[in-house]
PATI-107213 format. One line per field, with one value per residue (C-alpha): residue number from 1; x, y, z. Coordinates in nm, 3 decimals, decimal comma. Layout:
N
n: (NUM;...)
u: (X;...)
v: (Y;...)
w: (Z;...)
% end
This chain:
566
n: (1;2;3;4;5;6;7;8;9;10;11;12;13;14;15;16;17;18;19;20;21;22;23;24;25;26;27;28;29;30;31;32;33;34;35;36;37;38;39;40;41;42;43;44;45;46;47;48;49;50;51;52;53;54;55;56;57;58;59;60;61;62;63;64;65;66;67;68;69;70;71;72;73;74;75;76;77;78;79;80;81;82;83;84;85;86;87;88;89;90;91;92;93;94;95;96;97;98;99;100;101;102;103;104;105;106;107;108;109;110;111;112;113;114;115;116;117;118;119;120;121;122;123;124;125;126;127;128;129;130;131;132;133;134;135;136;137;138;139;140;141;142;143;144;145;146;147;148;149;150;151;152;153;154;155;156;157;158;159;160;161;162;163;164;165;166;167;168;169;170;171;172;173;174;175;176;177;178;179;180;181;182;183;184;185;186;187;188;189;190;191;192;193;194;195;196;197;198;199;200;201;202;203;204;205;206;207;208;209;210;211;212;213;214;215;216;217;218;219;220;221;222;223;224;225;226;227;228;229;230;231;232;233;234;235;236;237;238;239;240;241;242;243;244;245;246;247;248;249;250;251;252;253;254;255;256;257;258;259;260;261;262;263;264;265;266;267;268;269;270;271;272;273;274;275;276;277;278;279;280;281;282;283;284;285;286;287;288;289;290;291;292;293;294;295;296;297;298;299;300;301;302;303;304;305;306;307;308;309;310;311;312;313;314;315;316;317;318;319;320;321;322;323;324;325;326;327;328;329;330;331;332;333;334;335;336;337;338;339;340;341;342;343;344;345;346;347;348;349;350;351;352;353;354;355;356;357;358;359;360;361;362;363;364;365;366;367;368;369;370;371;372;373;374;375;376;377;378;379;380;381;382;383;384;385;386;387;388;389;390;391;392;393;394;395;396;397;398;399;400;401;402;403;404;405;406;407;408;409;410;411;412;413;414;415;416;417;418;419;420;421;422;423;424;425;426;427;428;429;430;431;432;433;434;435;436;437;438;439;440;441;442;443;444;445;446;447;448;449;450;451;452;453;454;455;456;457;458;459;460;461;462;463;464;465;466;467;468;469;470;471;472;473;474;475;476;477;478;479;480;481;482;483;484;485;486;487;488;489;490;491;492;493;494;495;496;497;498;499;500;501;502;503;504;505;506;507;508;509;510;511;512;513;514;515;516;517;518;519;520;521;522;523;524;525;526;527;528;529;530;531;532;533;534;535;536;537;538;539;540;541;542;543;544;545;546;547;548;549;550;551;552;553;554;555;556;557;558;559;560;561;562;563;564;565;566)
u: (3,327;3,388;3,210;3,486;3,759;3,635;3,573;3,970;4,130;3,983;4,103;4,444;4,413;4,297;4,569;4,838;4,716;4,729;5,069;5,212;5,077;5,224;5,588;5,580;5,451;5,672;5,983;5,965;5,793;5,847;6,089;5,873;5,577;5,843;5,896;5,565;5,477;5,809;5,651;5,348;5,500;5,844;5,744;6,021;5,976;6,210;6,335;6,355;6,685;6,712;6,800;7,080;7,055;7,169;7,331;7,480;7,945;7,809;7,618;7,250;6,993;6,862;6,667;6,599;6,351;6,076;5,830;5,516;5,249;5,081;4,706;4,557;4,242;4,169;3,797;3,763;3,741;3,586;3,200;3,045;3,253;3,014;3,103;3,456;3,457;3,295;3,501;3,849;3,759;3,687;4,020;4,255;4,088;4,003;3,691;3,408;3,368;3,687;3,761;3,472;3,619;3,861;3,685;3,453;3,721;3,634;3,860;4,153;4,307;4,536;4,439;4,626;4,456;4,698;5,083;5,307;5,056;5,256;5,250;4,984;4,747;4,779;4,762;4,387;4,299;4,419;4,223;3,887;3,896;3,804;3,754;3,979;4,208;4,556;4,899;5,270;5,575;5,711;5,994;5,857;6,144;6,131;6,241;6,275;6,362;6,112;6,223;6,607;6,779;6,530;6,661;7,001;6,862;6,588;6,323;6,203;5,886;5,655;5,859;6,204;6,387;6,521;6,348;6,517;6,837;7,087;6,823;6,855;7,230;7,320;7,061;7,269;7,500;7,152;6,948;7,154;7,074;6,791;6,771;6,538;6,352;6,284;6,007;5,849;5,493;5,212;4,835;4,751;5,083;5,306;5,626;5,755;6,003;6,308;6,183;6,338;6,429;6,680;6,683;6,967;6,986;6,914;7,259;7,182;7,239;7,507;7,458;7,586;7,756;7,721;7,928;7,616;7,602;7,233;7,237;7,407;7,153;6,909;6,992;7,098;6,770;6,590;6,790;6,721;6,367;6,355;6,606;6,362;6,040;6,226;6,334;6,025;6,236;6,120;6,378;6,764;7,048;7,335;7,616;7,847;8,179;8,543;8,763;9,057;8,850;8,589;8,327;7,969;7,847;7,542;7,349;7,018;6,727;6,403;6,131;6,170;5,954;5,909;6,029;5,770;5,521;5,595;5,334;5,143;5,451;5,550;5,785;5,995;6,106;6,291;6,562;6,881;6,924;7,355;7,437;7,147;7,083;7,321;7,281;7,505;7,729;7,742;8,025;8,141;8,342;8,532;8,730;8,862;8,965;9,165;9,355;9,456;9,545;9,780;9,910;10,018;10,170;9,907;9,875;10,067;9,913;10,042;9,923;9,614;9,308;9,097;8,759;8,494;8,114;8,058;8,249;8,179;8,404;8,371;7,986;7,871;7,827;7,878;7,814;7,928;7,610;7,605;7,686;8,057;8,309;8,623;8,806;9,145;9,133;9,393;9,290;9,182;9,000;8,822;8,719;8,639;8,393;8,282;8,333;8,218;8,450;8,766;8,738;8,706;8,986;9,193;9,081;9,185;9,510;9,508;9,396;9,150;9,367;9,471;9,187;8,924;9,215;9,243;8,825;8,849;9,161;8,883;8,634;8,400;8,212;8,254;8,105;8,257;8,263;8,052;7,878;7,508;7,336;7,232;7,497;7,532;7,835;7,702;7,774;8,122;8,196;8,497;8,754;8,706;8,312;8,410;8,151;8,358;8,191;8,254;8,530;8,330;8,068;8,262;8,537;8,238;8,044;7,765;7,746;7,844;7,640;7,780;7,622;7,656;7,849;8,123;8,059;8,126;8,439;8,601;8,616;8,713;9,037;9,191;9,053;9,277;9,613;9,506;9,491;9,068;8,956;8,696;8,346;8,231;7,866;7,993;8,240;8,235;7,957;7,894;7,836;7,613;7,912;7,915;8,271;8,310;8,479;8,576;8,553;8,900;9,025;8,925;9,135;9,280;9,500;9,661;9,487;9,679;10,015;9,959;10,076;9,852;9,538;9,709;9,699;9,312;9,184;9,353;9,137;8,827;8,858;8,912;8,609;8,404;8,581;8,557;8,302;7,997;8,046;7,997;7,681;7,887;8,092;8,108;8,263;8,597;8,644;8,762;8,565;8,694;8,428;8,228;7,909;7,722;7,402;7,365;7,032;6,813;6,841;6,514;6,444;6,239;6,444;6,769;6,827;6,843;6,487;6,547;6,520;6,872;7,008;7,197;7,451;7,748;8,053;8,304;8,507;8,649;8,846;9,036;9,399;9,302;9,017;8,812;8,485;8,353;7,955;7,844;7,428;7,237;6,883;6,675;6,490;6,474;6,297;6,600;6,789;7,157;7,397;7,495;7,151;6,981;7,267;7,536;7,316;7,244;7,563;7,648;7,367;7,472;7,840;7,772;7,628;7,917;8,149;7,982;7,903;8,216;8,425;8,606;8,835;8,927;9,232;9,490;9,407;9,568;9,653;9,484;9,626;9,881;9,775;9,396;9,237;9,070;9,403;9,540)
v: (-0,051;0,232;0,480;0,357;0,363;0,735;0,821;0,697;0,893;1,142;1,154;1,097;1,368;1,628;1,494;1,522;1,897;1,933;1,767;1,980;2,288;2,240;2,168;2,465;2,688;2,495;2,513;2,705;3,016;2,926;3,226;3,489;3,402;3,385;3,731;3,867;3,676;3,856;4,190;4,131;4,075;4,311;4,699;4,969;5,313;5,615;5,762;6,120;6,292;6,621;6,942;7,122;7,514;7,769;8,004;8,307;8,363;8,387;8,067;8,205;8,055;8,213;7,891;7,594;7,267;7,214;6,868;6,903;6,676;6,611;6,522;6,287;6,113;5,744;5,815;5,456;5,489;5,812;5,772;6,117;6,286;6,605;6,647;6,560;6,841;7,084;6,975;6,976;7,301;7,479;7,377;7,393;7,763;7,545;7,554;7,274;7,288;7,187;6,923;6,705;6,629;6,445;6,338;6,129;6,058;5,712;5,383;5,686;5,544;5,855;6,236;6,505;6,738;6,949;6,969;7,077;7,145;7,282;7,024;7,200;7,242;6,842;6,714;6,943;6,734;6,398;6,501;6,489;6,092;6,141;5,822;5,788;6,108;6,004;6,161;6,144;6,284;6,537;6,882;7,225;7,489;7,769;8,132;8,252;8,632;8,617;8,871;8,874;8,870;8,672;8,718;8,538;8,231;8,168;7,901;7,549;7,352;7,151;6,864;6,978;7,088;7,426;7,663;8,002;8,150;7,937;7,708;7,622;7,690;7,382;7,201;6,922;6,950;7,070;6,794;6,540;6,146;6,015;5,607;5,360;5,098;4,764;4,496;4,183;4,168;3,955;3,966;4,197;4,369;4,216;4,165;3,818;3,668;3,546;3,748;4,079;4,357;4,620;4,965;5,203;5,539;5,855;6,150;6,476;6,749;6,987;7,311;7,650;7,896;8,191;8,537;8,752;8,905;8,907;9,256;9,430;9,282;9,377;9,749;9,773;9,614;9,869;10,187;10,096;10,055;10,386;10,546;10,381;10,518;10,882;10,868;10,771;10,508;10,165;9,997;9,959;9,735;9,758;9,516;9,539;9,347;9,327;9,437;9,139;8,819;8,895;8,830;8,984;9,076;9,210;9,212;9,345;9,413;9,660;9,537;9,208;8,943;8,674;8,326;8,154;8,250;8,310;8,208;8,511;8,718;8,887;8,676;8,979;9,006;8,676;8,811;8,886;9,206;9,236;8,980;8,935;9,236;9,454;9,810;10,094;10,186;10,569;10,819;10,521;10,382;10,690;10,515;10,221;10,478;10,706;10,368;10,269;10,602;10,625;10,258;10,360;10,642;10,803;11,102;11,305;11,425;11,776;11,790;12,007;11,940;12,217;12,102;12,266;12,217;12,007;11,836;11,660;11,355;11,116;11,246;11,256;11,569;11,475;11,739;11,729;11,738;12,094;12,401;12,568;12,776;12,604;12,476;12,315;12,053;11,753;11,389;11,435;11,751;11,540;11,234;11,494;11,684;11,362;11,527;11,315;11,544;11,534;11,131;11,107;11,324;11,116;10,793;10,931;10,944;10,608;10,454;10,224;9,899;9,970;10,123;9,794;9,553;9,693;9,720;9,317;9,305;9,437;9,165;9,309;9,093;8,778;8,670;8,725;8,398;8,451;8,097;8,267;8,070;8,283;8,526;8,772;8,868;9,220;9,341;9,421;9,403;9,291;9,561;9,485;9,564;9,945;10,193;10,508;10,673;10,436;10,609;10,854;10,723;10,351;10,554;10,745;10,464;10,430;10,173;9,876;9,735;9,599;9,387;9,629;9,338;9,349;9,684;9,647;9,432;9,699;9,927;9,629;9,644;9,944;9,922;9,598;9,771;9,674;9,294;9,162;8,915;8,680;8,744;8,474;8,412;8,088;8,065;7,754;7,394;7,190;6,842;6,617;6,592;6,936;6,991;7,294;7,288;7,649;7,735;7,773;8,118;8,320;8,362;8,674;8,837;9,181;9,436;9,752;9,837;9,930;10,280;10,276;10,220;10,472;10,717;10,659;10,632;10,976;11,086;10,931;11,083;11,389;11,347;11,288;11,590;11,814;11,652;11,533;11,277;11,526;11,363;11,043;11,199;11,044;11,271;11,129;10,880;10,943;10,797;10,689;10,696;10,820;10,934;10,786;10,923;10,681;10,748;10,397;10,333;10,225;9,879;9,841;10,107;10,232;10,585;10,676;10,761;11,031;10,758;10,710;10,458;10,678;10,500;10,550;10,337;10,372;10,207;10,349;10,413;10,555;10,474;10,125;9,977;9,754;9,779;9,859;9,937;9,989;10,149;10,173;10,358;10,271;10,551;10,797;11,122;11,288;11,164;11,226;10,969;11,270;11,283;10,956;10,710;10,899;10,939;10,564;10,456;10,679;10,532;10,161;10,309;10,394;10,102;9,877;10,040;10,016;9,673;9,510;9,783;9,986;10,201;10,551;10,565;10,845;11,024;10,996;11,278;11,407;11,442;11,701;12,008;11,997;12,268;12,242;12,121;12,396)
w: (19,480;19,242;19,504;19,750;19,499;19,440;19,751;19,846;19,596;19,681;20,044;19,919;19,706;19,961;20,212;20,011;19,894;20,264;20,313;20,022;20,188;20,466;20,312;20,138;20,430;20,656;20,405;20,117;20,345;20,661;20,665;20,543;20,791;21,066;20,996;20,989;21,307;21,437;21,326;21,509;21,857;21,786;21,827;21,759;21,936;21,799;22,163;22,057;22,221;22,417;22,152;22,316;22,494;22,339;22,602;22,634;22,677;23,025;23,052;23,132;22,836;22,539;22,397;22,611;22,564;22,838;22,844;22,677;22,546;22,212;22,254;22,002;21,968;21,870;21,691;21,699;22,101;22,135;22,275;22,264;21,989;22,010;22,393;22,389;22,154;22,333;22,684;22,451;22,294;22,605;22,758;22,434;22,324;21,949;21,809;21,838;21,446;21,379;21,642;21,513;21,227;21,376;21,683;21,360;21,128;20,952;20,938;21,164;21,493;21,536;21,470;21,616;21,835;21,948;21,999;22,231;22,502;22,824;23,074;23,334;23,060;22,949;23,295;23,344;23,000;23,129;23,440;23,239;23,117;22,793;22,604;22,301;22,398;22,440;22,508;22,368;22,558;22,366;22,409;22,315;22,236;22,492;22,491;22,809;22,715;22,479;22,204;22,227;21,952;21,764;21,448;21,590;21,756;21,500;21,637;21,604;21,396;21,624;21,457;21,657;21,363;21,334;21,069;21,099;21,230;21,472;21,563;21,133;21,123;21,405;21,363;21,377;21,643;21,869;21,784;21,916;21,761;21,864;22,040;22,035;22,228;22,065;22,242;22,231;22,331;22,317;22,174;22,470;22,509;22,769;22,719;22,618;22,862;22,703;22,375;22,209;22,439;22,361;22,416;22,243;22,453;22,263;22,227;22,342;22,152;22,232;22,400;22,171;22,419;22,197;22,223;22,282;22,612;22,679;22,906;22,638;22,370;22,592;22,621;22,224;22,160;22,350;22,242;21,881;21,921;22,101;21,806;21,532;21,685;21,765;21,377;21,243;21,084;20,927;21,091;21,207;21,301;21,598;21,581;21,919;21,887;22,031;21,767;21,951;21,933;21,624;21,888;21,806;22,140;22,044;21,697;21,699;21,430;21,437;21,423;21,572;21,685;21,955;21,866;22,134;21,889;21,523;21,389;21,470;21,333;20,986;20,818;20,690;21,093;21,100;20,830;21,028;20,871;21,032;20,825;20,490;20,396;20,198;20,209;19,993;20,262;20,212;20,401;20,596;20,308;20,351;20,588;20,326;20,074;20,318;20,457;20,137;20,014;20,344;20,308;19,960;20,046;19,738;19,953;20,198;20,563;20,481;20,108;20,071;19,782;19,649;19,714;19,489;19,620;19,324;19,053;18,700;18,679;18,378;18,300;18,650;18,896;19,268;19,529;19,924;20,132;20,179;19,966;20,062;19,903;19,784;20,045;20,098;20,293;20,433;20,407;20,755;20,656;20,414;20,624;20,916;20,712;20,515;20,167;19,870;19,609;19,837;19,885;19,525;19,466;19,711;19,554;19,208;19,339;19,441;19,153;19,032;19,045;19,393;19,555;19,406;19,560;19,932;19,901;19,910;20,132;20,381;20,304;20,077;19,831;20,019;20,325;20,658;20,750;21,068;21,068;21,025;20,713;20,469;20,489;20,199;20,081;19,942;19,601;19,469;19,090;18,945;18,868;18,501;18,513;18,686;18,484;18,395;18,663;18,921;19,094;19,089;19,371;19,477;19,740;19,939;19,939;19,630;19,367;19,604;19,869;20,197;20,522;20,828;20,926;20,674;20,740;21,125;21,066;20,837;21,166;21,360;21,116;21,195;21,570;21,588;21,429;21,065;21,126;21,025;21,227;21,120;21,312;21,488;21,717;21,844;22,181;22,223;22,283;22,589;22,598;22,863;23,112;23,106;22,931;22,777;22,411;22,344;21,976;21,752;21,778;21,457;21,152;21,064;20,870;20,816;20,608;20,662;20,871;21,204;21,144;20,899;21,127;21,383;21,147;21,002;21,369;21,446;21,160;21,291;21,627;21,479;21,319;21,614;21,795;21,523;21,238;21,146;21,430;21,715;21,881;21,919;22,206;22,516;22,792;22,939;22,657;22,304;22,028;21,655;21,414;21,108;21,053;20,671;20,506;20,215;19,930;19,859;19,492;19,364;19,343;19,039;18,835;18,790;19,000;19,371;19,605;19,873;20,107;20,284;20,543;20,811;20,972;21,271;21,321;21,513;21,834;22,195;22,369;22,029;22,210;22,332;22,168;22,325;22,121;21,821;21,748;21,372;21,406;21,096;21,055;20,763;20,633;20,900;20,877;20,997;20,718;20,858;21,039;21,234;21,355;21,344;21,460;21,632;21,918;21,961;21,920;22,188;22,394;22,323;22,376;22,734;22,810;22,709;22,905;23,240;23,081;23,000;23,277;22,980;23,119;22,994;22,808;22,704;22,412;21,999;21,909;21,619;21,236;21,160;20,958;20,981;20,955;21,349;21,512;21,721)
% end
């Protein structure tokens, strides 16, 4: 009887364990099992959206995105690891050695094999039935001009996000938002009738319409290369833009690269060199301290300077770039011949106060605003951190360093009638229904009076008639410009190389402008912007007016009393 009493209690026991098990899974965690049951049958699946084109202001593509495949393997499923190696290999161009470590991987389901695998290539893999080797829809960036203006667009990471250059910059409004697909399946993957099913469609990104014209990149891009190699230069930049709108219609780096394969390419080539790296300007800051001199009314156009071949000012001797007798010589004279001792002697005139503020009214020292990430905005001390000798080098162009865009947009000023205008890469996006959203019109503001910037461009065309800027001429049009051989200080010490960045700026016709083009040589054996840019820019000149139909204009005249004006 005890046995059975025993034996009973026992029973109750164990069925009321099993009764109190199930209240608590049925009550207490009923919930939390619901849920993981739910997470069993309900798979999510990120629906990746379309990155948006980056065009040309005419509308033809620079950057698009094409369908591709990522090819994985499942090592769990793969049967002959060895010869789906040697049949992936063969196909993929990879080597056998190091697919089979992840044709073997232990306790893996997913190993990447390769990604972004054009489509014809994926489909000949598909073709071969390889057990365990799968496939994922994916977008691979394309470049369909390969190298043009790489150092603008930038490019993309296998994971879609930009890395360098536009592609970085809008990252956001290009990417789009991506959707998503949520299911309810069963053990073998069929979907549930009646269960979870909801799909939220992915946003395309926007398309960038950009102000480049891609023929005139094209043909800067290859006159620079040409100019470079003729130069035996390290490098060089040309920046094309409309003086009106602040539009960059070209803006070109050497060397480049191509952005369908980086990978392969020196990182130093994806700098954008127009608008991240500052250079000292040289003779082309010339042109700031005449302006303000004439907007001040600190000189005359009739008064003459005595112009020694050197001078000693505060400690320091600056010489003009070639031995002469004393001359005496009009502002014009001064910019015309580029002399570093007349400029200073102009800027003495104008003062340190004055000449430092009209150096910022023309944007140096801050960026330009252009939208390009990582801008610079060059080197400008404050007034109050001027070395005694600084207005001694500052007004032709040493001792500060500039962007040959800033540089660029200081032309652009006077060119316009002495209002800036903000540079800008961007015209304007497109969204999926195709509706164009032109950008806001730049900012500006005015610099110098317009009779002020009639006055300096008579002096630049007098210096391309008459100057250093001789090799810039263009027969039938009148060119406004100025010629700038600047010396490399040393970057580990204080002191200047005999290295030197040769540059050219300048803008046509000089009556009507309608474009301005700033070309800068690094290091060229010829060493002169006379020499090494003034030809390119006239090459690049030429081109934009049968480019953009520039019509000759009548002619400035050129500034009174100097010494070439008949």
């Amino acid at each position: 009887m005890g046995r059975l009493f025993g034996l009973l209690l026992a029973f109750v026991l164990s069925l009321g364990g099993i009764l109190l098990r199930l209240s608590v899974l049925q009550v207490s965690q009923a919930g939390e099992y619901r849920a993981l049951a739910l997470n069993q049958r309900v798979h999510t699946l990120t629906l990746p959206a379309t990155r948006g084109d980056i065009l040309d202001r005419s509308r033809e593509p620079l950057a698009i995105s094409l369908d591709a495949r990522d090819i994985y393997a499942d090592p769990q499923l793969v049967a002959d690891p060895y010869g789906t190696a040697v049949k992936l290999a063969d196909l993929l161009d990879l080597k056998v050695r190091d697919l089979l470590p992840k044709l073997t991987a232990e306790g893996s389901t997913f190993e990447y094999i390769a990604q972004q695998v054009d489509l014809d290539l994926a489909k000949q893999v598909e073709a071969l039935s390889l057990p365990g080797v799968g496939f994922l829809p994916v977008s691979k960036r394309y470049y369909p001009a390969g190298p043009l203006a790489p150092q603008v667009l930038g490019f993309v990471g296998v994971d879609g996000v930009g890395l360098e250059g536009l592609e970085y910059g809008y990252q956001k409004e290009l990417a789009g938002r991506p959707g998503r697909s949520t299911e309810e399946t069963d053990i073998d993957g069929r979907p549930i009738v009646g269960g979870v099913n909801a799909t939220v469609p992915p946003k395309a990104g926007e398309d960038l319409v950009l102000t480049l014209d891609r023929y005139l990149q094209y043909q800067a891009q290859a006159a620079l290369a040409e100019a470079v190699r003729a130069n035996h230069a390290k490098g060089g930049t040309v920046i094309v833009m409309d003086p009106r709108t602040g539009d960059v219609l070209a803006m070109a780096g050497y060397p480049w690269f191509d952005p369908n394969r980086f990978r392969g390419s020196d990182p130093e080539r994806f700098a954008n060199t127009a608008v991240s790296a500052a250079f000292e300007p040289g003779s082309v800051n010339k042109t700031i301290t005449a302006a303000a001199a004439v907007e001040e009314h600190a000189v005359s156009l009739q008064q003459r300077f005595s112009v020694p071949a050197q001078l000693r000012v505060d400690g320091v001797v600056i010489h003009d770039s070639h031995p002469h007798a004393r001359e005496r010589m009009t502002l014009g004279d001064i910019v015309a011949e580029s002399s570093n001792i007349g400029i200073v002697q102009v800027a003495a005139k104008l003062g340190q106060s004055r000449f430092a503020r009209y150096l910022a009214k023309f944007g140096f020292g801050a960026p330009t605003g252009v939208g390009f990430p990582g801008e610079s905005r060059g080197i400008l001390p404050p007034v109050d951190q001027w070395s005694a000798s600084s207005m001694a080098t500052i007004p032709f162009g040493q001792g500060i360093a500039v962007t040959p865009l800033q540089m660029a947009s200081v032309y652009a000023t006077i060119a316009n009638g002495g209002i800036w205008v903000q540079p800008r890469l961007i015209r304007g996006t497109v969204e999926t229904s195709d509706s164009y959203r032109p950008a806001p019109r730049s900012p500006s503001r005015r610099v110098v009076s317009e009779g002020t910037a009639q006055i300096v461009t008579q002096m630049l065309a007098y210096a391309v008639q008459y100057g250093t800027g001789e090799n810039a001429r263009i027969p039938g049009y009148q060119v406004a410009g100025k010629t700038g051989t600047a010396r490399k200080p040393f970057v580990d010490r204080s002191g200047y190389s005999h290295r030197y960045v040769a540059s050219f700026i300048g803008f046509l016709p000089a009556s009507n402008p309608r474009v301005v083009i700033a070309v800068m040589i690094d290091e060229p054996s010829t060493v002169y912007g006379g020499i090494a840019s003034a030809p390119l820019f006239q090459r690049v000149a030429r081109y934009a007016i049968e480019r953009l139909g520039i019509a000759a204009a009548s002619r400035v005249p050129l500034p009174p009393h100097a010494l070439h004006v008949p």
